[in-house]
Structures are given as structure tokens and as C-alpha cells.
Predicted model as a PDB file, atoms N, CA, C, CB and O in Angstrom, pLDDT in the B-factor column:
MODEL        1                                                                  
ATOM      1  N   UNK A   1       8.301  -2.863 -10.239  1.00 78.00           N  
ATOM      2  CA  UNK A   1       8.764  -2.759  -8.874  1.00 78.00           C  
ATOM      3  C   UNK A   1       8.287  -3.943  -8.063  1.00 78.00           C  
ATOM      4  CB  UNK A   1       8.294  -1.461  -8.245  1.00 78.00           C  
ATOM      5  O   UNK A   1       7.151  -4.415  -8.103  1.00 78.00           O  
ATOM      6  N   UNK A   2       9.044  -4.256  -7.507  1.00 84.00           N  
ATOM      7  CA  UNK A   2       8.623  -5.856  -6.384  1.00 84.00           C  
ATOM      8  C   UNK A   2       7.786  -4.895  -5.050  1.00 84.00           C  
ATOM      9  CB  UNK A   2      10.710  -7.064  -5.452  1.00 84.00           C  
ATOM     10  O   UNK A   2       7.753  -3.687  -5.288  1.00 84.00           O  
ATOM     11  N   UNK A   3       7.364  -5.182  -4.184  1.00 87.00           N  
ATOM     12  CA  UNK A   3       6.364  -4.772  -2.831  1.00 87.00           C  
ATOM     13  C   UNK A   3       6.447  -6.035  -1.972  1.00 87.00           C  
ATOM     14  CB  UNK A   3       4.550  -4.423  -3.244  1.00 87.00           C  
ATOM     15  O   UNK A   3       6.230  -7.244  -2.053  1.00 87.00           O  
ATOM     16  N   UNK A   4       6.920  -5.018  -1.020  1.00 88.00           N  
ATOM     17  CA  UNK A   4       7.029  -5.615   0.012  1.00 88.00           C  
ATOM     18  C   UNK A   4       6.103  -5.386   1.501  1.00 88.00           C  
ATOM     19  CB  UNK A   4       8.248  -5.425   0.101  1.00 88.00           C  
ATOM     20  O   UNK A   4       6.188  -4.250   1.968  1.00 88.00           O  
ATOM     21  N   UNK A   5       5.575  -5.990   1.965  1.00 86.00           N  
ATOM     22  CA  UNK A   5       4.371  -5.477   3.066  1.00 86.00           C  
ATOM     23  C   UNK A   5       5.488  -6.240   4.596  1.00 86.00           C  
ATOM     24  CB  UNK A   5       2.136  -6.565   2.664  1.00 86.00           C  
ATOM     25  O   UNK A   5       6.263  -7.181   4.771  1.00 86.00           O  
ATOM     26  N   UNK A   6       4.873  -5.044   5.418  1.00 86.00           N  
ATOM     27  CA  UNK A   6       5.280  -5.296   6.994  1.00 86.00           C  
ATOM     28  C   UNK A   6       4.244  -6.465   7.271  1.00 86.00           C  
ATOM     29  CB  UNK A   6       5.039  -3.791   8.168  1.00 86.00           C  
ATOM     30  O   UNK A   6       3.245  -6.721   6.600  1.00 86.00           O  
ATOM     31  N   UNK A   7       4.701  -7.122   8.412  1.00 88.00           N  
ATOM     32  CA  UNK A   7       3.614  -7.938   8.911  1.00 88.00           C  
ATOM     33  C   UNK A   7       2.362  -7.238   9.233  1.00 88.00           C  
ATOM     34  CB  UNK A   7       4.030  -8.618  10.060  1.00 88.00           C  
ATOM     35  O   UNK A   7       1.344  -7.855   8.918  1.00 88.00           O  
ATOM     36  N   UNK A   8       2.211  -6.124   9.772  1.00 86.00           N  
ATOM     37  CA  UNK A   8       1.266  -5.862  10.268  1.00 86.00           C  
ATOM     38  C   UNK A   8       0.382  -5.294   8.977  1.00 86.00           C  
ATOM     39  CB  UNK A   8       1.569  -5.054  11.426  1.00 86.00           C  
ATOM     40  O   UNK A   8      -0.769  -5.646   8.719  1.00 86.00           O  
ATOM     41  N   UNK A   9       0.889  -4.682   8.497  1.00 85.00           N  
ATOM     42  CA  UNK A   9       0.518  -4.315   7.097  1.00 85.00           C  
ATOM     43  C   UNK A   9      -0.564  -5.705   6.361  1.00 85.00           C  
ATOM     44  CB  UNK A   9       2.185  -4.078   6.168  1.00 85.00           C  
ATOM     45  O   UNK A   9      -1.755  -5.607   6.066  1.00 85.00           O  
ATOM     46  N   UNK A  10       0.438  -7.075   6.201  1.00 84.00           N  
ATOM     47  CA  UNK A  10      -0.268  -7.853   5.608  1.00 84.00           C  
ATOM     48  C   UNK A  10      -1.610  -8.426   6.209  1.00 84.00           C  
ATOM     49  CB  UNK A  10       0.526  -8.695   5.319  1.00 84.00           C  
ATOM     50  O   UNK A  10      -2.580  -8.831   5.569  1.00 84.00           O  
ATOM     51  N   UNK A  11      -1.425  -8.361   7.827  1.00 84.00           N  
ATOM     52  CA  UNK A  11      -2.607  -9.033   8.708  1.00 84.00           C  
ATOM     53  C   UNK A  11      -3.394  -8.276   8.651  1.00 84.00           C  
ATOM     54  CB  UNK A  11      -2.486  -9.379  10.069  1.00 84.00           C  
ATOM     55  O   UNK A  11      -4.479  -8.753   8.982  1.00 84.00           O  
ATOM     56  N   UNK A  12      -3.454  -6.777   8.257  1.00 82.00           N  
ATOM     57  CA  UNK A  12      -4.588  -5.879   8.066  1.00 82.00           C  
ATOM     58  C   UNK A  12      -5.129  -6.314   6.997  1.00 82.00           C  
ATOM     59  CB  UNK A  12      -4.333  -4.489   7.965  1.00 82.00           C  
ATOM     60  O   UNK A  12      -6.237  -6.827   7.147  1.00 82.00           O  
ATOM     61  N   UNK A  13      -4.425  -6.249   5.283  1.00 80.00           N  
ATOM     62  CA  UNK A  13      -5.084  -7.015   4.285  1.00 80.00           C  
ATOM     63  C   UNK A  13      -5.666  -8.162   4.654  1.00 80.00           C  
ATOM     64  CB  UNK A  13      -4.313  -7.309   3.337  1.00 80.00           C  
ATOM     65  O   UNK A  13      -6.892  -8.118   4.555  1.00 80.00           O  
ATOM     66  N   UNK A  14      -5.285  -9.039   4.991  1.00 80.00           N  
ATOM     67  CA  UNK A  14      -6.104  -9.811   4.799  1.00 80.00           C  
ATOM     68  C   UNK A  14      -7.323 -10.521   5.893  1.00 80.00           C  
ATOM     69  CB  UNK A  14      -5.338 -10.525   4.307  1.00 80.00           C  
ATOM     70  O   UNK A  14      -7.970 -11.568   5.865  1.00 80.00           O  
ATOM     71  N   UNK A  15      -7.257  -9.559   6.673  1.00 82.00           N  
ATOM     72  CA  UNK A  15      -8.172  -9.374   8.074  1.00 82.00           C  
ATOM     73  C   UNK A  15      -9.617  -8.182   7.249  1.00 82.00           C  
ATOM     74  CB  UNK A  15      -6.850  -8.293   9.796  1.00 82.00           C  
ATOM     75  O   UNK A  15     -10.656  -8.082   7.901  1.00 82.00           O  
ATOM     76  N   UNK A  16      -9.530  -7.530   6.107  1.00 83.00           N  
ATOM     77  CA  UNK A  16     -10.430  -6.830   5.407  1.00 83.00           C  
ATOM     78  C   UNK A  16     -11.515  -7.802   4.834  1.00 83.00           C  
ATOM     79  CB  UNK A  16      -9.725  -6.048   4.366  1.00 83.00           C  
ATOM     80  O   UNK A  16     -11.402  -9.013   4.641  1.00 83.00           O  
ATOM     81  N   UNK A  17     -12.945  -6.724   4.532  1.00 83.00           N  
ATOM     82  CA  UNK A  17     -14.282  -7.547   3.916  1.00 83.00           C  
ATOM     83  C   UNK A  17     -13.723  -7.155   2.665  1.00 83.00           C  
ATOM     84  CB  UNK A  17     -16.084  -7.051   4.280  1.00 83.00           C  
ATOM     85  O   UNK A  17     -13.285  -6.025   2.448  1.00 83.00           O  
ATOM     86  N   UNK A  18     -13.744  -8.458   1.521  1.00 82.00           N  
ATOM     87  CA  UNK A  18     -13.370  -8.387   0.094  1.00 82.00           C  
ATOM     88  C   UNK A  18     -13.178  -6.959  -0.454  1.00 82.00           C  
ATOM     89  CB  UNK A  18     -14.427  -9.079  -0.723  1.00 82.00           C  
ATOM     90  O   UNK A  18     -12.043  -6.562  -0.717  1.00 82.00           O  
ATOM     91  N   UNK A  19     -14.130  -6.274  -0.609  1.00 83.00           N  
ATOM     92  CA  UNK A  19     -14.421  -4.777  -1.123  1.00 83.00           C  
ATOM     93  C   UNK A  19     -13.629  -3.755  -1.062  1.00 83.00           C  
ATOM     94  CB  UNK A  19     -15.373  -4.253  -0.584  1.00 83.00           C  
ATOM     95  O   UNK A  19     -13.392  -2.800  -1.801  1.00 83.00           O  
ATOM     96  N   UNK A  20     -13.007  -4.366   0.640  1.00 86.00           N  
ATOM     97  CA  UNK A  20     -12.122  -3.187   0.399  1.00 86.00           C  
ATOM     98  C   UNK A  20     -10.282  -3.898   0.375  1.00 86.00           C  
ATOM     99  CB  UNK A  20     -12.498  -1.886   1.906  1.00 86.00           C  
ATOM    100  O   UNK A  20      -9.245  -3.244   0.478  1.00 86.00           O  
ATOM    101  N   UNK A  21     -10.408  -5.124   0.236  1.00 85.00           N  
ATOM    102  CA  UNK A  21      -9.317  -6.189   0.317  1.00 85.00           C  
ATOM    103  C   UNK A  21      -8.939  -5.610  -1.438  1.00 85.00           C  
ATOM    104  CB  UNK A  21      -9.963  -8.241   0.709  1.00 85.00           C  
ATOM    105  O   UNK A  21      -7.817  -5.254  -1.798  1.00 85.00           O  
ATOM    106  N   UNK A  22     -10.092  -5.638  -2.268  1.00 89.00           N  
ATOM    107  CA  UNK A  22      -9.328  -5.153  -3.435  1.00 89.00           C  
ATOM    108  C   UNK A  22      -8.959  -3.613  -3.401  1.00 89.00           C  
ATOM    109  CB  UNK A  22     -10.149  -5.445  -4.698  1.00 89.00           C  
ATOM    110  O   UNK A  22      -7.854  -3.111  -3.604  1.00 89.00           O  
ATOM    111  N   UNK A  23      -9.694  -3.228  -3.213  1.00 89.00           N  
ATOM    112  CA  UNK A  23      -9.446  -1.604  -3.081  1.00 89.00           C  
ATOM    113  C   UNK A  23      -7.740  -1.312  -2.810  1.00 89.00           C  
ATOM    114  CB  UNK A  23     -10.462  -0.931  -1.581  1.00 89.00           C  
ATOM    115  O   UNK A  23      -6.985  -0.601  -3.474  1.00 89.00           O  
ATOM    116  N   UNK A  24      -7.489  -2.011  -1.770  1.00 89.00           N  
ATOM    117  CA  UNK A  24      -5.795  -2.183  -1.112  1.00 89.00           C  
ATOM    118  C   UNK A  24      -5.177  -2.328  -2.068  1.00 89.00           C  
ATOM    119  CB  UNK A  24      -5.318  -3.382  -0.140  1.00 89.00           C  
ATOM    120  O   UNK A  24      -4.411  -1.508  -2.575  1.00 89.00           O  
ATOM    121  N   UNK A  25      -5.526  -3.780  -2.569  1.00 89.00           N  
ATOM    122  CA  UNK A  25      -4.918  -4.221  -3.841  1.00 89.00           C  
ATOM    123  C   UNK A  25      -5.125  -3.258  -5.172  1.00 89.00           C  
ATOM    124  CB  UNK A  25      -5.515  -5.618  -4.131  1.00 89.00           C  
ATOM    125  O   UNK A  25      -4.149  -3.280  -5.922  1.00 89.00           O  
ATOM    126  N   UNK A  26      -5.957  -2.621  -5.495  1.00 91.00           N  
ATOM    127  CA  UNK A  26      -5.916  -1.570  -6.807  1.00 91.00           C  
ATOM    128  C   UNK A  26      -4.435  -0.504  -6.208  1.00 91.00           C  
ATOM    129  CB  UNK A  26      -7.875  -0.403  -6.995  1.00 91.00           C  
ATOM    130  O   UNK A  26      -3.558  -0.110  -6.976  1.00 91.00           O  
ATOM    131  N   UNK A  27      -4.469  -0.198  -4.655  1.00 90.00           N  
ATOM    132  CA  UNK A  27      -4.050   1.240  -4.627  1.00 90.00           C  
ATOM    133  C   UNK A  27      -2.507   0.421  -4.290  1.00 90.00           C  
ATOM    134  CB  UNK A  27      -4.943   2.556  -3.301  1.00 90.00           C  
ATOM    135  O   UNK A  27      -1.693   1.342  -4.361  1.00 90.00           O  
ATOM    136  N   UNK A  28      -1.891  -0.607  -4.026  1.00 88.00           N  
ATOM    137  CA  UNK A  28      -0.898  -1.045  -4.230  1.00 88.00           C  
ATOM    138  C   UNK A  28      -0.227  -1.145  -5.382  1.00 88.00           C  
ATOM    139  CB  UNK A  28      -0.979  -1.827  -3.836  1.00 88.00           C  
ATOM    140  O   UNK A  28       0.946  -0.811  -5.554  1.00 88.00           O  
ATOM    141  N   UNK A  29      -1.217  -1.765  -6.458  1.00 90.00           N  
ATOM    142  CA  UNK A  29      -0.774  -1.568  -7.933  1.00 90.00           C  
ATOM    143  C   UNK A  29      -0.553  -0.368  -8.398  1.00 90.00           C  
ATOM    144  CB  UNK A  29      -1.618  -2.035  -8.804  1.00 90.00           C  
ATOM    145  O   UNK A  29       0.516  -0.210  -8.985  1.00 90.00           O  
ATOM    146  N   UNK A  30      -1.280   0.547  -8.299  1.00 89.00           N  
ATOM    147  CA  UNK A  30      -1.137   1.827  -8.685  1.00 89.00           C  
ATOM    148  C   UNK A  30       0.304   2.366  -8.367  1.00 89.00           C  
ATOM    149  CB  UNK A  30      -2.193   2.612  -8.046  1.00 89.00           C  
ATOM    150  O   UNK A  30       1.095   2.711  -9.245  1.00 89.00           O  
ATOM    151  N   UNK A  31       0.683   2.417  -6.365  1.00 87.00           N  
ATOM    152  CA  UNK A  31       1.744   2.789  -6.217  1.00 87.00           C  
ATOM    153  C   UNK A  31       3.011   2.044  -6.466  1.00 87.00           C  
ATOM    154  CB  UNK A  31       1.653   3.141  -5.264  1.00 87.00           C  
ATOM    155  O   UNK A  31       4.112   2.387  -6.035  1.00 87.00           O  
ATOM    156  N   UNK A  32       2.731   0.866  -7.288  1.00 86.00           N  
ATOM    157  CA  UNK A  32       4.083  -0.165  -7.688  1.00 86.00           C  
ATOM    158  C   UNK A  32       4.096   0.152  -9.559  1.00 86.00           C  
ATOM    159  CB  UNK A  32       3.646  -2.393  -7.162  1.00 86.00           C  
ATOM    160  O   UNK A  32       4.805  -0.571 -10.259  1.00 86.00           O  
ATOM    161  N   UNK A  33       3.353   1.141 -10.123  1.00 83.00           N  
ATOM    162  CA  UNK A  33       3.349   1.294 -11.457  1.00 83.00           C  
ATOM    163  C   UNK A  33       3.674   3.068 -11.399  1.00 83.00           C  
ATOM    164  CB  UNK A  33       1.788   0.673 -12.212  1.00 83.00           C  
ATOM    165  O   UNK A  33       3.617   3.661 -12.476  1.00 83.00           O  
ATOM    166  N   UNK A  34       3.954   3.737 -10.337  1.00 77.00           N  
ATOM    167  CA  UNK A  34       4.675   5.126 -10.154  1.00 77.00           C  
ATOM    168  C   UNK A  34       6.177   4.884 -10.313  1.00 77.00           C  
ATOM    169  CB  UNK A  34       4.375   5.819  -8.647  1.00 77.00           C  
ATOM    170  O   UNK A  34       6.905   4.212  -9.581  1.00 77.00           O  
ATOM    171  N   UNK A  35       6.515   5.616 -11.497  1.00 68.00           N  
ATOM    172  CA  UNK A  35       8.148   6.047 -11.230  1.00 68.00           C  
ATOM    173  C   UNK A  35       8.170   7.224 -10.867  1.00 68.00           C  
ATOM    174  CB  UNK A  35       9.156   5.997 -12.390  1.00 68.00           C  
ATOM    175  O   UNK A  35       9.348   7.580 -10.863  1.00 68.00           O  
ATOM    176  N   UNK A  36       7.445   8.115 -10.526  1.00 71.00           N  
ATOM    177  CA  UNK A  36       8.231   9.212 -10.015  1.00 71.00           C  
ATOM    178  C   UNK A  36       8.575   9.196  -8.388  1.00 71.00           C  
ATOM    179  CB  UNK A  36       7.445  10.487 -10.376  1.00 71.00           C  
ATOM    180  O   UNK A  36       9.348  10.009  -7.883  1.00 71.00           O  
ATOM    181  N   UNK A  37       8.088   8.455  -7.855  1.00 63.00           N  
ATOM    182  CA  UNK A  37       8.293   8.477  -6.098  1.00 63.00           C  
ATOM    183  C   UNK A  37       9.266   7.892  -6.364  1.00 63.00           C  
ATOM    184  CB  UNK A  37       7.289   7.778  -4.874  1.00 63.00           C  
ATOM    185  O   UNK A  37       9.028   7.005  -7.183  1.00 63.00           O  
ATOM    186  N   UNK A  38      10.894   7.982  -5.892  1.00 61.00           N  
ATOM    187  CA  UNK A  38      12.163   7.148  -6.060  1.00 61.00           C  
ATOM    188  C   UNK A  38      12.637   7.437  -4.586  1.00 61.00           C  
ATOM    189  CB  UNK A  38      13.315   7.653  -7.398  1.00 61.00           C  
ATOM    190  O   UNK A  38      13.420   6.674  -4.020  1.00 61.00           O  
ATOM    191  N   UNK A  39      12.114   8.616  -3.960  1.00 63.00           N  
ATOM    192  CA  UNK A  39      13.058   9.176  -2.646  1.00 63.00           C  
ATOM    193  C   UNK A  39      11.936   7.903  -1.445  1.00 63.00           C  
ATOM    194  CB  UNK A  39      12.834  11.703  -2.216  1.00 63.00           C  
ATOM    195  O   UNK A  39      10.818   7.401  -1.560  1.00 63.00           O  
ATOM    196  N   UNK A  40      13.233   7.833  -0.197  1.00 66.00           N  
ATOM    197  CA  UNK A  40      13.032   6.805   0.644  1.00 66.00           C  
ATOM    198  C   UNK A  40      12.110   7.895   1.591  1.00 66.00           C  
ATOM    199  CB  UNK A  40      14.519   5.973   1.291  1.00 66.00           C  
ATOM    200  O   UNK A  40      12.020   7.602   2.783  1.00 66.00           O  
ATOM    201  N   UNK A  41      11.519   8.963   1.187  1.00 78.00           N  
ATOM    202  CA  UNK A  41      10.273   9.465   2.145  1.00 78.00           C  
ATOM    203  C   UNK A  41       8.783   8.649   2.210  1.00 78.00           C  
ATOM    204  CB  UNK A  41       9.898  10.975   1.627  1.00 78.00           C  
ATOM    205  O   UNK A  41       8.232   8.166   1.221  1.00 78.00           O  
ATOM    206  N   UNK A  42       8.357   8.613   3.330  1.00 85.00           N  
ATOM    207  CA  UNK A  42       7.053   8.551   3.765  1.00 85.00           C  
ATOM    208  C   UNK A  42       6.232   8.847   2.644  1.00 85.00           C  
ATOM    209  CB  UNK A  42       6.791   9.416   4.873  1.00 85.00           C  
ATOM    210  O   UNK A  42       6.705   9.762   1.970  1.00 85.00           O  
ATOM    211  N   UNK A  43       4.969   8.302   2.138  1.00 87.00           N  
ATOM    212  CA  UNK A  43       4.450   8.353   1.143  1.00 87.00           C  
ATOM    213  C   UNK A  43       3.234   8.005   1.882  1.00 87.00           C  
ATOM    214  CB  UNK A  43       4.991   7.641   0.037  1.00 87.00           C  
ATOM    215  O   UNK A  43       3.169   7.239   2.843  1.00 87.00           O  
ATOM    216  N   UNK A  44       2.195   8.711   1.279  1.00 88.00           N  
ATOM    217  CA  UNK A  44       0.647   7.911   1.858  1.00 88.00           C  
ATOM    218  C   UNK A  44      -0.015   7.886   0.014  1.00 88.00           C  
ATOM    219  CB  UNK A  44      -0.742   9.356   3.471  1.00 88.00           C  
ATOM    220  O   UNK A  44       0.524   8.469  -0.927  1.00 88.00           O  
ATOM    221  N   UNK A  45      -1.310   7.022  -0.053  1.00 89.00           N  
ATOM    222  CA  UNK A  45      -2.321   7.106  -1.176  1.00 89.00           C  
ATOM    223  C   UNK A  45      -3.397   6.508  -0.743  1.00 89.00           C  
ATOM    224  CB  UNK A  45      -1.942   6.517  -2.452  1.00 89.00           C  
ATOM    225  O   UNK A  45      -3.302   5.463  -0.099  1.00 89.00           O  
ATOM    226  N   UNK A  46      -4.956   7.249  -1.113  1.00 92.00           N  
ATOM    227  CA  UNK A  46      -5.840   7.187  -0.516  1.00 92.00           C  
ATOM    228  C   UNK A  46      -6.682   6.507  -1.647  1.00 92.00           C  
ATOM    229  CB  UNK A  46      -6.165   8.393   0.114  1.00 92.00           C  
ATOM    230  O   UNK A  46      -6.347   6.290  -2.811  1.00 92.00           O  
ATOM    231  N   UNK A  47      -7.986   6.194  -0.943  1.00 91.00           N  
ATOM    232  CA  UNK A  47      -8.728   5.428  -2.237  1.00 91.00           C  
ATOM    233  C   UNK A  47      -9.993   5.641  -1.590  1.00 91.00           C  
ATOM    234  CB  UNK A  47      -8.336   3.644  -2.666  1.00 91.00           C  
ATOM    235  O   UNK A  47     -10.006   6.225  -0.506  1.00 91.00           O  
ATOM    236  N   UNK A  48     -11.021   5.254  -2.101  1.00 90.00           N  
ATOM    237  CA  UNK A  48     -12.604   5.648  -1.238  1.00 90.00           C  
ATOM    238  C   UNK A  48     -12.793   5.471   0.163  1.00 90.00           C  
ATOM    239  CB  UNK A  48     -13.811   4.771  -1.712  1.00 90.00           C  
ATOM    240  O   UNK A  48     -13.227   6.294   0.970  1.00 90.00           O  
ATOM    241  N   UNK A  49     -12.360   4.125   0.386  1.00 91.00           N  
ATOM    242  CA  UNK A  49     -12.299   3.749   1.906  1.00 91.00           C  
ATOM    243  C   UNK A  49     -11.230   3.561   2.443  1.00 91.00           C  
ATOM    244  CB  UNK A  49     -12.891   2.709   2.251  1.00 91.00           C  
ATOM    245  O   UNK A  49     -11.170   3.501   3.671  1.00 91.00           O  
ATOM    246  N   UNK A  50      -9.963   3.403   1.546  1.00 91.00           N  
ATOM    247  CA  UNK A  50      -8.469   2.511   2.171  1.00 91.00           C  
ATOM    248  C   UNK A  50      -7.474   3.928   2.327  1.00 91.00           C  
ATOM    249  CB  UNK A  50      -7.560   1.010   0.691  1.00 91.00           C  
ATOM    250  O   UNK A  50      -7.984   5.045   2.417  1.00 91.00           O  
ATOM    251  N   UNK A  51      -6.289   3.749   2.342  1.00 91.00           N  
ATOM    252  CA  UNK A  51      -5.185   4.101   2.393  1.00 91.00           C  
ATOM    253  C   UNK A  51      -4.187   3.120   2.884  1.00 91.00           C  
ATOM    254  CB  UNK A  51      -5.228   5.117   2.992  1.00 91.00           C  
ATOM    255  O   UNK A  51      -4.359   2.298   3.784  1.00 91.00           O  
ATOM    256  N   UNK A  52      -2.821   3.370   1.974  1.00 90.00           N  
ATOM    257  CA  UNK A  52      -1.799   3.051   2.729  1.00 90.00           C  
ATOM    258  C   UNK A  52      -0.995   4.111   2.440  1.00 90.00           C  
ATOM    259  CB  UNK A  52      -1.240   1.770   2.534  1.00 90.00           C  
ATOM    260  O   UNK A  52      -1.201   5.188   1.880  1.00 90.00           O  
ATOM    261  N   UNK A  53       0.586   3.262   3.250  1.00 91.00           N  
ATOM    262  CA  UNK A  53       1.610   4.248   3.921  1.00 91.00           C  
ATOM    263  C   UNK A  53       2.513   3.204   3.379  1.00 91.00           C  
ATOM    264  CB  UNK A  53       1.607   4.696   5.737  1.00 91.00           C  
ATOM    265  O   UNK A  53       2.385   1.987   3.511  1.00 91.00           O  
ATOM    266  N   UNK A  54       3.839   4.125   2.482  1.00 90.00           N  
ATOM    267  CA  UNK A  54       4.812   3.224   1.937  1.00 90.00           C  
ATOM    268  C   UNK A  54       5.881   4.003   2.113  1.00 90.00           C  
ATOM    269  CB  UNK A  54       4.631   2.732   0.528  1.00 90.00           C  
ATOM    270  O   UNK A  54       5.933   4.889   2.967  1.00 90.00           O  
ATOM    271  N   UNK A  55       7.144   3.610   1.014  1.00 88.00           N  
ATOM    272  CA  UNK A  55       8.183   3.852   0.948  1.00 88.00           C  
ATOM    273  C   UNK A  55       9.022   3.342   0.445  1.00 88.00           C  
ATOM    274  CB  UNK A  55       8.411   3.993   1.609  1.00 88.00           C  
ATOM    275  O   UNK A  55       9.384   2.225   0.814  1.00 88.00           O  
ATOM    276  N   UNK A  56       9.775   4.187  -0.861  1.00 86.00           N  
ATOM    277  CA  UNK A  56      10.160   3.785  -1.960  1.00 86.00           C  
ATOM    278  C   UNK A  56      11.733   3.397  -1.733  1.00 86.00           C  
ATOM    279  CB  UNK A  56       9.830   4.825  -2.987  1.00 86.00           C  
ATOM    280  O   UNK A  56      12.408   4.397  -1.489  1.00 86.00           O  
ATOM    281  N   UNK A  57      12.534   2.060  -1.761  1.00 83.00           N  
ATOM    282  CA  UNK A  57      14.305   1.850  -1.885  1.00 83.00           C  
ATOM    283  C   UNK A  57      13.940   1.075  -3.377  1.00 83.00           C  
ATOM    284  CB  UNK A  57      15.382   0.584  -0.304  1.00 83.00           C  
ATOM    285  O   UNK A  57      13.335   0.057  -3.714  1.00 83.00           O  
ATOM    286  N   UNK A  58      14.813   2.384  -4.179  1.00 80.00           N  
ATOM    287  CA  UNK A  58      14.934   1.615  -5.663  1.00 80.00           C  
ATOM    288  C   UNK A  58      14.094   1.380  -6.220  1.00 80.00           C  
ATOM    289  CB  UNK A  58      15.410   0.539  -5.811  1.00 80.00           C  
ATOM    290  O   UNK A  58      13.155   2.153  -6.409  1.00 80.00           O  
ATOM    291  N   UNK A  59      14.208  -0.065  -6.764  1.00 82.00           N  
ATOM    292  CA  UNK A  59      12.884  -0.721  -7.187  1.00 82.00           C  
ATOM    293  C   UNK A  59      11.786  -1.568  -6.118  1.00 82.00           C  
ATOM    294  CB  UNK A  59      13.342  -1.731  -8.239  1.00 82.00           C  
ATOM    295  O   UNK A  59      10.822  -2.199  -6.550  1.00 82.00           O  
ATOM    296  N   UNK A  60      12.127  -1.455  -4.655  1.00 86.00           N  
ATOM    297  CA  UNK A  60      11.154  -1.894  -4.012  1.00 86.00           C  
ATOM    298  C   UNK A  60      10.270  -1.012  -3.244  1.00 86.00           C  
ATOM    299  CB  UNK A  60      11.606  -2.725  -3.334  1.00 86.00           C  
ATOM    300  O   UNK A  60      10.691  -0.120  -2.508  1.00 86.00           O  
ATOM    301  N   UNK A  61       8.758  -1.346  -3.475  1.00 87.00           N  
ATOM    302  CA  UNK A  61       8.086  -0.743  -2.336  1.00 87.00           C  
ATOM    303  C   UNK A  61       7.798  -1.209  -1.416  1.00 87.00           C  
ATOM    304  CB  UNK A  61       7.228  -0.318  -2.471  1.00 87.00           C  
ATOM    305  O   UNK A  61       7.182  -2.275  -1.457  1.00 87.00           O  
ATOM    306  N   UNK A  62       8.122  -0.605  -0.202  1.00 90.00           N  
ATOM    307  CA  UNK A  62       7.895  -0.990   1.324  1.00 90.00           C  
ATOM    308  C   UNK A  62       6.589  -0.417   1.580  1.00 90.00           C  
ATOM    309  CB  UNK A  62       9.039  -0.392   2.421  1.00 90.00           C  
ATOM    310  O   UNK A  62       6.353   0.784   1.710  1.00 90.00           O  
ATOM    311  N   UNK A  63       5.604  -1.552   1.655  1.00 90.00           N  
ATOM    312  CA  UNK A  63       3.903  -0.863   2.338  1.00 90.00           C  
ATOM    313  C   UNK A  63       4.191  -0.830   4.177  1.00 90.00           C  
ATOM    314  CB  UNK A  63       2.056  -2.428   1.881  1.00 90.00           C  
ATOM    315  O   UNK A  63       4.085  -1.901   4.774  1.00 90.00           O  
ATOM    316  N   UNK A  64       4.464   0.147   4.782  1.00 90.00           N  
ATOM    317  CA  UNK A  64       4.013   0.217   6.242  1.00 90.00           C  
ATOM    318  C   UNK A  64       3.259   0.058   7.044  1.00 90.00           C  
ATOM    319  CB  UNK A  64       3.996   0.774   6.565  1.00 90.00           C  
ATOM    320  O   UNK A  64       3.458  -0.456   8.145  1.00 90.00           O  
ATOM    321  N   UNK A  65       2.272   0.477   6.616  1.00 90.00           N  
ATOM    322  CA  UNK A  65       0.932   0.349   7.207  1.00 90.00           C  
ATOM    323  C   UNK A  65      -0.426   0.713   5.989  1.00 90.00           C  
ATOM    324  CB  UNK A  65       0.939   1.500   8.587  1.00 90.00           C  
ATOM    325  O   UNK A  65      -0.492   1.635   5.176  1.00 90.00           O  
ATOM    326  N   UNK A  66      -1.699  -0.751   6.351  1.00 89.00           N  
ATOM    327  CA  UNK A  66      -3.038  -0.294   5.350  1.00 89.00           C  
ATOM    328  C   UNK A  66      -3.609   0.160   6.182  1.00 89.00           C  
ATOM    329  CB  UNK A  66      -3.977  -1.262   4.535  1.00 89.00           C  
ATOM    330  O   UNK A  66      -2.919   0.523   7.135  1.00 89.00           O  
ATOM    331  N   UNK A  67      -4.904   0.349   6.267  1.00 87.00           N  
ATOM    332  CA  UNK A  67      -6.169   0.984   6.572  1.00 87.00           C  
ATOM    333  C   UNK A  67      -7.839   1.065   5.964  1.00 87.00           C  
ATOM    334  CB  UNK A  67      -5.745   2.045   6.515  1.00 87.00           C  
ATOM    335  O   UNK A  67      -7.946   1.630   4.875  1.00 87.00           O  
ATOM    336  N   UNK A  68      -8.963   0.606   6.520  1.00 87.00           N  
ATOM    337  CA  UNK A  68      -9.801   1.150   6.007  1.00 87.00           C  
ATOM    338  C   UNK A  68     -10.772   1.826   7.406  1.00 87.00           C  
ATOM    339  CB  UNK A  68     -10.399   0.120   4.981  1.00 87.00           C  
ATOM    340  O   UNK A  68     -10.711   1.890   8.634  1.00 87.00           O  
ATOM    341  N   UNK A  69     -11.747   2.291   6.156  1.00 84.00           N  
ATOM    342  CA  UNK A  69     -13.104   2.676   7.251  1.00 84.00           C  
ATOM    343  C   UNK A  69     -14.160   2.014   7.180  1.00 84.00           C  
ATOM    344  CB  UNK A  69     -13.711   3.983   7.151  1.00 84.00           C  
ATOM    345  O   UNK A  69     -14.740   1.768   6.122  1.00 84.00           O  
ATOM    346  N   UNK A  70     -14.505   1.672   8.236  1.00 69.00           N  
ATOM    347  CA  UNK A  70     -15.515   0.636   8.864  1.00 69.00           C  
ATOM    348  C   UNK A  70     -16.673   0.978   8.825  1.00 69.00           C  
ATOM    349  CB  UNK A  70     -15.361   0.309  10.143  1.00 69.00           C  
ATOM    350  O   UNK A  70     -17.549   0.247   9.286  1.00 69.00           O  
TER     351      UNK A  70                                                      
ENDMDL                                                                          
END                                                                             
């Protein structure tokens, strides 16, 4: 699956302290190696400190919004 990030989405990555810059990056991979999410609903996945918010067209994932805790 290709991934695609919102702007704001990406300025959060890469506005993160390393640690959790990969963390994003593990839980992106993860949700770009799911075939079962195919429907264009709202999707969240959480990780120790992160989360994001996506959404599946086809083979692309749309990341909406990341997140961590500070």
C-alpha cells in the first residue's frame, strides 16, 4: 500500500523527539501491511506513546492526523 500523510500530519512527525518519531513510523508500517481495513472509515492505532488516525481508498493510506504524549 503507498501512504499518504496530510500536512499537518507530516509537521507533527517530524516536529517529534526520535523515540517516538519511530514509534509513528513502526505504527504506520504496521497499518500499510493490514489488508483487512479496505472500507474508507475512520480508523485510529495506538502504540505506547503515539497514535494515529487514517483511512483506507484502495491501496492508499491516508494518515490524518499523528499524536504523541509528552
Amino acid at each position: 500500500m503507498r501512504v499518504e500523510l496530510l500536512q499537518q500530519a507530516a509537521d507533527v512527525l517530524f516536529g517529534v523527539p526520535d523515540e517516538t518519531h519511530e514509534e509513528i513510523i513502526a505504527l504506520i508500517d504496521a497499518v500499510s501491511h493490514d489488508t483487512t481495513t479496505q472500507e474508507a472509515d475512520l480508523s485510529a492505532v495506538f502504540g505506547q506513546w503515539c497514535w494515529l488516525v487514517y483511512t483506507v481508498h484502495g491501496d492508499v493510506v491516508e494518515v490524518l492526523d499523528v499524536g504523541c504524549v509528552r
